[in-house]
Steps between C-alpha positions, in 0.01 A plus 500: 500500500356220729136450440386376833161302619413585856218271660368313806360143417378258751608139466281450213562854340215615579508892468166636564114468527248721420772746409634527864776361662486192734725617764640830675897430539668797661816412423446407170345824441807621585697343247286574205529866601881506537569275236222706242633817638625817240395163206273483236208257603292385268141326520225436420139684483340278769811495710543894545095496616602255706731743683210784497584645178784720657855477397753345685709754660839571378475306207409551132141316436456350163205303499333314186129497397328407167311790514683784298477869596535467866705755722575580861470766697817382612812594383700174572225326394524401114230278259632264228288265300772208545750310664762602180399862547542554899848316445569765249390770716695360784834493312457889446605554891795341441503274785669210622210304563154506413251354744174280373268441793176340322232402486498148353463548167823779496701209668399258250595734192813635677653148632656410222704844414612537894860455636342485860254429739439634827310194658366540853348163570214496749512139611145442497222358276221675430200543251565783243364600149845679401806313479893534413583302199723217570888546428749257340730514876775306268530788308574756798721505840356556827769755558337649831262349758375637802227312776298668726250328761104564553479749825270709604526770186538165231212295490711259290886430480675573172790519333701838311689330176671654199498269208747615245459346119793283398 
């Protein structure tokens, strides 16, 4: 079973600030829901506010807190206490992948057990207080790499990859 990281960095990983994120990509969007779709997706406490505290559709929501005890009204949505735990969980669907999409301390934990990374790339700089952990690129293959330009929908041109661990 693939265990998956799913992110969009800027040039200088920057991920988020103030628990938002820094750009509205359409077709990105896009691509985290097809590629999450009918998948576990696991994240963080501070990442599933960030998305209103509603499960993502279609998927199986398995997000992490500290705080023990809590439950959903939700029924796709399910609380685990740790990264170890929601994995566990996750393997129960019996799945070919399971999905991690954040926040940055869920990437940092998770890097080191994943066998890919979705990477969009928003070619841009910006100021941030969440980041994506720097990864080791001699120890994966680009295996897929899409560009797209700014326009009138992209504030910022960026790039779809699939890194693949070697």
């Amino acid at each position: 079973m693939l265990i998956s990281l799913i992110v969009a960095a800027s040039s200088n990983n920057a991920i988020g600030r103030n628990n938002e994120l820094l750009w509205h990509l359409p077709i990105d969007l896009k691509f985290f829901k097809n590629t999450t779709w009918a998948l576990p997706v696991i994240m963080g406490r501070k990442t599933f506010e960030s998305v209103g505290s509603k499960p993502l559709t279609g998927r199986t929501n398995i997000i992490i807190s500290r705080q023990k005890g809590l439950t959903s009204q939700y029924e796709n949505v399910w609380f685990t206490t740790s990264l170890d735990e929601a994995i566990e969980q996750a393997k129960k669907l019996e799945t070919k992948e399971i999905m991690i999409a954040g926040g940055a301390q869920i990437y940092e934990q998770a890097l080191p057990i994943a066998n890919r990374i979705y990477l969009t790339r928003v070619h841009v700089h910006l100021e941030a207080d969440a980041f994506f952990p720097e990864f080791p690129v001699d120890e994966w293959n680009l295996t897929k790499s899409n560009d797209f330009e700014a326009d009138e929908k992209h504030a910022y041109s960026f790039s779809i990859q699939q890194w693949d661990r070697k």
